[in-house]
C-alpha positions, 0 to 999 in steps of 0.5 A: 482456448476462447474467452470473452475476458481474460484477466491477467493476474489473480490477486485481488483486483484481478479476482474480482475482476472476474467475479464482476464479470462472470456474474454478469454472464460472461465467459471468464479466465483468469491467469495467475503465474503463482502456484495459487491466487489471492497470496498478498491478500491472504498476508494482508493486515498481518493475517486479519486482511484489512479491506478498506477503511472509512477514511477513503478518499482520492485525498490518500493517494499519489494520484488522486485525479485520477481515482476519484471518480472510481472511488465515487462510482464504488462508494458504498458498494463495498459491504454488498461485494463482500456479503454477495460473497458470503463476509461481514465486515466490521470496523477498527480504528478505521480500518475495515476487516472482515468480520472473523479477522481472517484473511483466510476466510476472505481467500476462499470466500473470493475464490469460491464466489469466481467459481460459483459465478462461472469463472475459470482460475488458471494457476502456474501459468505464466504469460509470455506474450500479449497479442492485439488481434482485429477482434480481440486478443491472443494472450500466449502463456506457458498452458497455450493461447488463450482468445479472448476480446477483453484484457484485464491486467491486474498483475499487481507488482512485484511487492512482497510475493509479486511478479513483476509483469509490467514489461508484458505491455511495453509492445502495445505502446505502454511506460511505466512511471519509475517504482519504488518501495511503498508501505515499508520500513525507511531505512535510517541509521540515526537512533542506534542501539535500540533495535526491537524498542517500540515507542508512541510518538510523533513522526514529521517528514519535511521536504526542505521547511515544508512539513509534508506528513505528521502523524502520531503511532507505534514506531519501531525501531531496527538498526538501521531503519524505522518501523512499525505502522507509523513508519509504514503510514510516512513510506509512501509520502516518502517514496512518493517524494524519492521518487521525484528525486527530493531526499526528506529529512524527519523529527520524531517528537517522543512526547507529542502530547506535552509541550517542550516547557513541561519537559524541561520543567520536569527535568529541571527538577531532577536530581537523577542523570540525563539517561536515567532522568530520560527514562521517565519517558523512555525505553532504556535504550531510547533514552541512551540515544536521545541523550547522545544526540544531546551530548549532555553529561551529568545531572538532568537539572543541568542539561534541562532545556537541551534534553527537552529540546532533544526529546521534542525534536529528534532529527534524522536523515534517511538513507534511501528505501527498502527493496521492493521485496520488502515493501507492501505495495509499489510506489509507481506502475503504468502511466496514469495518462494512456488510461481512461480514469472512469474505466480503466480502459487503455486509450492505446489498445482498446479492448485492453484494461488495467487495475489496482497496483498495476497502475501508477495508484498507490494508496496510504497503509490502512486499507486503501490499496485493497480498497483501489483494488477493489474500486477499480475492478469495479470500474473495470467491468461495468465498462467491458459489460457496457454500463458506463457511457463513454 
């Protein structure tokens, strides 16, 4: 089965790494090892399937040297990919999304739009081995083997529903950086007996006295790890750091948008006990925990300027990361430094490509991951269909 290009992986950089090709004429293949293509993206954004988002800059990921010039040739082509494939797209909170809010949607307009421009969807087939041959490539899989004189490995990782395919590159000289759960929940024992209470409040992480995120949201809290999309915003910054061997330490501010004078005055005039009078702020629940940690005992006008300082500056300690199965994305991929950062082409093997989550690129939660799926499979096929001077 011969083939100008073929793409290895069919989910979202992988998909429209085919779409930009095939459009441009040429004679596309895309291998996805899955029973049907595009599974993350339909999960994506809790079924709303979050594109993008207007804050993208290299500044929100791991690596932003590199990016950066990816995300500069893709500025502004994001709306125009998607209405070529028949989407409106609108905001929320920053967050890009289809217009309906339905990931669905996006699947089969993505889908549809490979199929129309010509490109051949291959599911349930599994790739074994990666040939470089003298005028190409011979890509043998569990249907065959497929010829063709491009790669594109748009694998993804083995987050959620992911296969991990990374080992498929080892033979033609390529590492991978060490990986970890990224856009997850932390695991942490340090508030317990508030399983399924959610709070507003703010989130630091320190590396030693070095505050290396803090950002107000909803958290989550489970019992024995927090949640929800504040936690999941501080994963990545923490597994970034894990992955350098520094283990973070975190505070929780519960009442961020009132000074530790204001609390304390509050409480100072309380007649009421310290759970109960933490209740003002607090779940229940939270507020048992909150003043456990304080140890304080009887009326709240007695422990006034502890339970303050307690509820400004709830210390926790973390207890590694989540398994990959249960993270959005992976912190890590192939190493940055055996790929060309304009094209995404391998400076070991020519011919051969990488994009999104197969590379050690990790982005924030909002959007940002799809959005380098997106950027980089741009990038990707300008320069197999001779559009970028190198």
């Amino acid at each position: 089965m011969k083939f100008q290009d073929i793409v290895i992986g069919g989910g979202a950089s992988g998909i429209a790494s085919a779409i930009l090709l095939a459009r441009k004429g040429r004679r596309v293949a895309v291998l996805e090892a899955q029973d049907r293509a595009l599974k993350k993206v339909l999960a994506s954004g809790n079924g709303r399937c979050n594109l993008s988002n207007v804050g993208v800059c290299a500044d929100r990921y791991n690596n932003p040297d590199f990016v950066r010039s990816v995300l500069d040739a893709f500025d502004g082509r994001l709306v125009s990919f998607f209405a070529s494939a028949g989407l409106e797209l609108r905001q929320e909170d920053g967050r890009i999304y289809p217009y309906s809010f339905c990931s669905g949607n996006v699947v089969n307009a993505l889908l549809d739009a490979a199929d129309k421009a010509g490109a051949v969807l291959r599911c349930g087939v599994k790739v074994m081995r990666i040939d470089k041959k003298d005028n190409g490539f011979a890509v043998v899989t569990t249907d065959g083997v497929y010829i063709g004189e491009n790669v594109v490995f748009a694998t993804g990782s083995n987050a959620t529903s992911g296969v991990d395919s990374l080992a498929l590159l080892a033979p033609l000289g390529h590492k991978c950086t060490k990986r970890l759960a990224a856009i997850s929940y932390i695991p942490c024992t340090s508030v317990k007996g508030a399983s399924g209470v959610r709070a507003r409040a703010a989130l630091t992480l320190f590396d030693g006295d070095r505050k290396v995120f803090c950002r107000q949201g909803e958290l989550l809290f489970k019992d024995k790890a927090l949640s929800g999309i504040l936690a999941f915003e501080a994963s990545s910054v923490y597994s970034r750091l894990m992955r350098r061997g520094i283990k973070c330490a975190g505070a929780i501010d519960f009442v961020p948008d009132k000074s530790a004078g204001e609390v304390e005055a509050f409480f100072a005039l309380s007649d009421a006990d310290c759970v109960q009078a933490l209740c003002a702020y607090l779940h229940k629940s939270l507020a048992a925990a909150v003043a456990k940690r304080a140890g304080t005992e009887g009326k709240a006008r007695d422990n006034a300027a502890i339970l303050a300082r307690t509820l400004k500056n709830y210390t926790l300690g973390f207890d590694g990361v989540c398994d990959i199965k249960n993270a959005q994305v992976v912190c890590g991929g192939l190493e940055l430094t055996d790929f060309d950062p304009r094209t995404m082409e391998s400076t070991k093997v020519k011919g051969l490509y990488a994009t999104g989550e197969a590379l050690d690129v990790d982005g924030e939660c909002g959007g940002y991951n799809l959005h380098w799926a997106w950027a980089s499979a741009y990038a990707a096929a300008r320069a197999i269909a001779g559009e970028i001077n190198v």
